[in-house]
C-alpha positions as CSV (number, residue, x, y, z in Angstrom):
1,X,103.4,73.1,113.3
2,X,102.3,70.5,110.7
3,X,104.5,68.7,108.2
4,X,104.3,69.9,104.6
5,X,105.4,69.3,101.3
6,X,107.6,72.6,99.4
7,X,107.0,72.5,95.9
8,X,109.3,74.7,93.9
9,X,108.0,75.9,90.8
10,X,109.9,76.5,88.1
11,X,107.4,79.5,86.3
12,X,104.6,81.1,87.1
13,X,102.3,79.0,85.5
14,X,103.7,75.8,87.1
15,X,103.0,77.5,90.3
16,X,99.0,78.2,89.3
17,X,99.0,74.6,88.0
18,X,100.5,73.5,91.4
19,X,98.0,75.0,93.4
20,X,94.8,74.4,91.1
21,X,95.7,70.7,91.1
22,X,94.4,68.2,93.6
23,X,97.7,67.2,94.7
24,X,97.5,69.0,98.0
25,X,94.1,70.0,99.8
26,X,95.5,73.8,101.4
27,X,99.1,74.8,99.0
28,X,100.1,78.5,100.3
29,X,102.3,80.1,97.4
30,X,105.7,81.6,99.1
31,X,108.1,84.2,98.0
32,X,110.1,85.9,100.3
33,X,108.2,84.6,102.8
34,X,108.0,86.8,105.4
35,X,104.2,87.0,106.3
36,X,103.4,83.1,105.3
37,X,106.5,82.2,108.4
38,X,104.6,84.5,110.4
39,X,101.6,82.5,110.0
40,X,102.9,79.4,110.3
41,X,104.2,80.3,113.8
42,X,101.2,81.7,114.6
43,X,99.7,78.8,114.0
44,X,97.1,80.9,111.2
45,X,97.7,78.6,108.4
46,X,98.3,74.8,108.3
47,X,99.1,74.1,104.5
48,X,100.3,70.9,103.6
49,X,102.5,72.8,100.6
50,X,104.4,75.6,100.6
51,X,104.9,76.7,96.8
52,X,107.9,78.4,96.2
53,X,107.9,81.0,93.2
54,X,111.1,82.3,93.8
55,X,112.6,80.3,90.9
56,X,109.8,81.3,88.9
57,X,112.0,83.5,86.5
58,X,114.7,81.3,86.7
59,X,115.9,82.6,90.1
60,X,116.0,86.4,89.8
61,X,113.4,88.6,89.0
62,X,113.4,90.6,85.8
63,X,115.0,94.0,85.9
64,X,112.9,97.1,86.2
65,X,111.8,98.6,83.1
66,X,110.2,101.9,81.2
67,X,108.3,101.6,78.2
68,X,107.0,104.4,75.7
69,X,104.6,104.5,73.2
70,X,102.4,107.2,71.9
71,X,104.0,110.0,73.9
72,X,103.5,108.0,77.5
73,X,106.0,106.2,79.5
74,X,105.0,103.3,82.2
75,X,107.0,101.1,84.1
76,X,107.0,97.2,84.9
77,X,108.0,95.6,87.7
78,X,108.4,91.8,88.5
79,X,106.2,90.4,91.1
80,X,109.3,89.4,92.9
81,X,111.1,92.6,92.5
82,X,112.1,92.8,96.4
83,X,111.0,96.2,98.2
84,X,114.6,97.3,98.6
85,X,115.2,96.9,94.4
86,X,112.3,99.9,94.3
87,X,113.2,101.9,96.9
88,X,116.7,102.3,95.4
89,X,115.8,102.1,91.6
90,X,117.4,105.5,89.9
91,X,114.4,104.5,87.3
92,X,111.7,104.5,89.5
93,X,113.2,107.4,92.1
94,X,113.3,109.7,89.0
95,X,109.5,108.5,87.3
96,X,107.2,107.7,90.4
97,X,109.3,108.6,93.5
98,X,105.9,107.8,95.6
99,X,106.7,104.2,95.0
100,X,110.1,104.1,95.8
101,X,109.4,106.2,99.0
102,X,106.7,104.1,99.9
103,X,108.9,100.7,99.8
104,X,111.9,102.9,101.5
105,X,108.9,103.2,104.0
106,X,108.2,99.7,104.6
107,X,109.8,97.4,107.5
108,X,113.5,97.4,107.9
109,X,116.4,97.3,105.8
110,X,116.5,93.1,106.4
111,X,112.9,92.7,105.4
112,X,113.2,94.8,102.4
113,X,116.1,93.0,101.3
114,X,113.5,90.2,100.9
115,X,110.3,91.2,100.7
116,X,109.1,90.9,97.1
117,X,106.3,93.5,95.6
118,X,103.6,91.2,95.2
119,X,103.7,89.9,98.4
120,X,103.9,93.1,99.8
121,X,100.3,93.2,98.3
122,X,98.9,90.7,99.2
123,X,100.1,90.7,102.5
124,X,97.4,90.0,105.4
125,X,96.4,92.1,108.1
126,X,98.1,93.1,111.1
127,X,95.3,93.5,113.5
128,X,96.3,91.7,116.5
129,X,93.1,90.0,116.9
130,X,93.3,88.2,114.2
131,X,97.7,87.5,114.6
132,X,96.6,85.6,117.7
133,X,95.5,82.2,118.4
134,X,93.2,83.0,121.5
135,X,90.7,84.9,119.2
136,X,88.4,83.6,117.3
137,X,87.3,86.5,115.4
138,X,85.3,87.3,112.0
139,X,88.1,87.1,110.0
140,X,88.8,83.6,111.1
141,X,85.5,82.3,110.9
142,X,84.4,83.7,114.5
143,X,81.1,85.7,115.5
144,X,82.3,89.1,115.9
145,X,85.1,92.0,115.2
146,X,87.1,92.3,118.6
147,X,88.3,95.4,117.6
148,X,84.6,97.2,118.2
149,X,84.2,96.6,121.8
150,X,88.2,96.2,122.1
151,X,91.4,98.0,121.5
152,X,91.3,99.6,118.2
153,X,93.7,102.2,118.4
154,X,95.5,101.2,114.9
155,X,92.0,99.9,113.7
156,X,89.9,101.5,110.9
157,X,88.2,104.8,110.6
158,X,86.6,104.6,107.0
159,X,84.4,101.8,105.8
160,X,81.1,100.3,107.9
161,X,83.0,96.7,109.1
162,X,82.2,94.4,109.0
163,X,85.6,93.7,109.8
164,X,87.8,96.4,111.0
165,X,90.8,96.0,109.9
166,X,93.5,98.2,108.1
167,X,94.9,97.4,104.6
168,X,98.8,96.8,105.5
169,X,100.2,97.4,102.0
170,X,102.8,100.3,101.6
171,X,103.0,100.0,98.0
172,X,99.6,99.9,97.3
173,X,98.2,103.7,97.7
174,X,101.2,104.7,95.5
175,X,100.2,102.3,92.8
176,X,96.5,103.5,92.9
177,X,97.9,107.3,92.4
178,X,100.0,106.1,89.6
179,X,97.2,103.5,88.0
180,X,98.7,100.6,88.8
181,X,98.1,97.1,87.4
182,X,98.8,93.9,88.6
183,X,100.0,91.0,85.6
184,X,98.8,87.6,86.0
185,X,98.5,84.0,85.0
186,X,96.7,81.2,86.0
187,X,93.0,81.9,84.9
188,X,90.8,83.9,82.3
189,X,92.4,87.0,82.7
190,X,95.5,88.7,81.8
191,X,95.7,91.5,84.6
192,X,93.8,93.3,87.2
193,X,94.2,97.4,88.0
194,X,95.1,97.7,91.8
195,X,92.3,99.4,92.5
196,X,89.8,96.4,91.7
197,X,92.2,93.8,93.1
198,X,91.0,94.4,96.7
199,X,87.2,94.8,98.4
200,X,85.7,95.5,101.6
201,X,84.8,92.9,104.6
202,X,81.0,93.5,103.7
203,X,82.1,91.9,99.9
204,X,83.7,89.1,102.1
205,X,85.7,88.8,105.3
206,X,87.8,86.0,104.9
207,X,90.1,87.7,102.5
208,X,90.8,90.5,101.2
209,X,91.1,90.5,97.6
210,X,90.0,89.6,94.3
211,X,92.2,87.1,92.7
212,X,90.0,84.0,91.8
213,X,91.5,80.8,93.0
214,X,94.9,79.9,90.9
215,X,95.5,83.3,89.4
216,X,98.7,84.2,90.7
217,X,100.6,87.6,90.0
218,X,103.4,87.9,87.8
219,X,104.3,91.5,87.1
220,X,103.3,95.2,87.7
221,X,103.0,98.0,85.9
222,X,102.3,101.6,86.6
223,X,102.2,105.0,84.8
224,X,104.9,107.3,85.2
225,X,104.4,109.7,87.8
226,X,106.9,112.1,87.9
227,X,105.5,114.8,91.3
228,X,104.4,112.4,93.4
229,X,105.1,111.4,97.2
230,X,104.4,109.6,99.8
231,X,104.1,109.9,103.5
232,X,104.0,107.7,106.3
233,X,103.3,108.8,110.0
234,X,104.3,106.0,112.2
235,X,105.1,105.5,116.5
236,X,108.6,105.1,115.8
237,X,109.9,106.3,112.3
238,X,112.1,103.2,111.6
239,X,110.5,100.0,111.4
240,X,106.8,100.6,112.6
241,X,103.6,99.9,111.4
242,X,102.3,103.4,109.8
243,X,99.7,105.0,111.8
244,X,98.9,106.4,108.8
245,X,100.1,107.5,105.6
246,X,99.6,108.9,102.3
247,X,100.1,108.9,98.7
248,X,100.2,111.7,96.0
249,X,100.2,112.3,92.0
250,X,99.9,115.5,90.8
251,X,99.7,117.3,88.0
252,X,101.3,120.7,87.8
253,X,101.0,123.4,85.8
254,X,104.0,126.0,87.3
255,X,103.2,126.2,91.1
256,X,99.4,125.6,90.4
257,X,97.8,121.9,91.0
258,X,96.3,121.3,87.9
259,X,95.3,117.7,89.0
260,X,95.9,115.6,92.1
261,X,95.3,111.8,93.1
262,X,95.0,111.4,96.8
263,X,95.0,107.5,98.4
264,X,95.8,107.2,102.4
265,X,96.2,103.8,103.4
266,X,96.8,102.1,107.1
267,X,92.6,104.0,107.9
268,X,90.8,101.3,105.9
269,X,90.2,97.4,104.8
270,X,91.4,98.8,101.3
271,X,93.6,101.5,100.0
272,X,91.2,104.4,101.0
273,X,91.1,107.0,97.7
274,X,90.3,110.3,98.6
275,X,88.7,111.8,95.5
276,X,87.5,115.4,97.4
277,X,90.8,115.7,98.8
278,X,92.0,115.8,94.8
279,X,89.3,117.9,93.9
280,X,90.1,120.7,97.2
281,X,93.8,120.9,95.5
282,X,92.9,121.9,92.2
283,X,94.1,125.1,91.4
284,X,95.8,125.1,94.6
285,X,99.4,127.0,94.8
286,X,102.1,124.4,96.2
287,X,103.6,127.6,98.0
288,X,99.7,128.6,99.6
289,X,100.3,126.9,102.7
290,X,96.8,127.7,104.2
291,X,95.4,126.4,101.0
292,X,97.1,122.8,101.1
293,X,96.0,122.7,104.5
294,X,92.4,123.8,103.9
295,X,92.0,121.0,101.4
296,X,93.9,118.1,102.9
297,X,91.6,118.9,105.7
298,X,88.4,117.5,103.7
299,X,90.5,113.7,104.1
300,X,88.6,113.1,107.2
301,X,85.0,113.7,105.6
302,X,82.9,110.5,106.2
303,X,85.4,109.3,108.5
304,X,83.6,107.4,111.7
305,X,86.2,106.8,114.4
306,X,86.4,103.9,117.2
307,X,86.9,104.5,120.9
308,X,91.2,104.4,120.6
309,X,91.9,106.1,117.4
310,X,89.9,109.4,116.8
311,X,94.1,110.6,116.9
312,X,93.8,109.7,113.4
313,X,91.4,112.3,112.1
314,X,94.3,114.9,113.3
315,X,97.3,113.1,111.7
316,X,95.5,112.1,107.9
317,X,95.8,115.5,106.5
318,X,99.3,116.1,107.7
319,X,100.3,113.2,106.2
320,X,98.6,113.8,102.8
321,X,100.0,117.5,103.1
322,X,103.4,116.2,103.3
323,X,102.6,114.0,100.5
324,X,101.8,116.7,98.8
325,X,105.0,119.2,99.2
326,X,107.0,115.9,98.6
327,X,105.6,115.5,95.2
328,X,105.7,119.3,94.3
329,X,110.0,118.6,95.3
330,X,109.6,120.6,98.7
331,X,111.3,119.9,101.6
332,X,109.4,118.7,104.5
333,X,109.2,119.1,108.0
């Protein structure tokens, strides 16, 4: 491991100064830290200075908080709210429990004790390929996507490559049900919805978002979504990495779906919305079993498997089903 500098920032916008300044030729910003120490011991990232936001709202982030106006309620979020602060905020259990469950979701109760919301985000991808040093793969600058010709069991089944990767973010597909939007400093704009702030490997494989260099995230916001869930198949129901998993808004009009939003994530490079999924459930009972299942089937529609993970075309639609019954308040199997 290299030497390097750790900066702390005392706001946001020190932090976006920090790293637009020519003070240090590769600064990695750092909050909780858990995916930068995993590249740093990987040897992925050789930064000269680590940028600590942490103290960026003078060493605790801001509370979680609703606001109204004109009739509609939203919620903000810090950037370094930790995942453990959402999964067990009454606030957000009671106005979008997708998000809480999808950060209950998420690692273990140590990581989510410190793993902040933004980074959870902006987290980088698992795929083992690129987590190890002996491949020199696409992502890292290499001549080709292992993961075709290789093991790809927890690899992609939407989206034409060129990278194959899967979008690790559990908070993500319940912020793009509940339009959320990502705050920031740093450069011309002001914010960013979360479902522009990532693109495909064809749009660019080195990365995997759309910040422009110095914006940095300070806050989130989403709307209230009241019936909505979130469901997460993994290997070992604990602490793994989700197979796949689900998020879902709906609006309800008694028993009937009168609208539904439908994102899966851990089967794409992005959060993976499925907009004919939301169409099938309109004017769907929650109690017409054969119906859910009917039109969470359509989920797998365009899908193109590899050779290791065609198991993924079964298990989609019962996640999203389970999504579903978890945002109409049902109990689930």
């Amino acid at each position: 491991m290299n030497r390097f500098t750790i900066a702390t920032a005392t706001s946001y916008d020190d932090a976006s100064a920090i790293v637009k300044s020519d003070r240090f030729a590769l600064p990695i910003l750092k909050a909780g830290g858990m995916d930068v120490v995993d590249h740093l011991k990987e040897g992925l990232w050789e930064p000269d200075a680590l940028v600590d936001v942490l103290r960026a709202e003078g060493g605790a982030a801001a509370p979680i908080q609703e606001h109204r106006e004109a009739g509609r309620s939203s919620i903000r979020l810090s950037a370094l709210t930790t995942l453990d602060e959402i999964a067990t905020s009454t606030l957000i259990q009671a106005r979008c429990p997708a998000l809480a469950q999808s950060a209950g979701s998420a690692a273990t109760p140590q990581v989510r004790n410190v793993a902040t919301a933004a980074g959870n985000l902006l987290q980088r991808p698992r795929c083992w390929y690129y987590r190890s040093k002996d491949f020199d793969c696409l992502k890292k600058g290499g001549d080709r996507c292992y993961a075709v010709q290789g093991l790809n069991r927890y690899h992609a089944i939407f989206g034409d490559g060129p990278c194959h990767i899967v979008h690790p973010s559990n908070l993500a597909p319940a912020l793009m049900v509940a339009g959320g939007v990502a705050h920031l400093t740093g450069g011309d704009r002001d914010s960013i919805p979360i479902a522009k702030l990532y693109h495909t490997p064809d749009r660019g494989v080195r990365d995997e978002h759309n910040l422009k260099p110095g914006e940095v995230v300070t806050a989130i916001t989403l709307n209230a979504a009241p019936n909505s869930g979130f469901y997460a198949i993994k290997e070992k129901q604990s602490f793994d990495w989700p197979l796949v998993m689900a998020a879902v808004a709906l609006e309800l009009d008694g028993t009937r779906i009168a609208n539904a939003r439908v994102c899966a994530g851990a089967v794409a490079p992005v959060p993976w919305m499925l907009p004919a999924v939301g169409q099938a459930l309109r004017d769907v009972s929650i109690d017409d079993d054969a119906g859910l299942k009917a039109a969470c089937a359509r989920a797998t529609q365009g899908a193109a498997p590899m050779s290791d993970n065609a198991y993924k075309l079964k298990l989609l639609p019962v996640a999203i089903r389970r999504a579903v019954l978890k945002a109409a308040g049902k109990e689930v199997e």
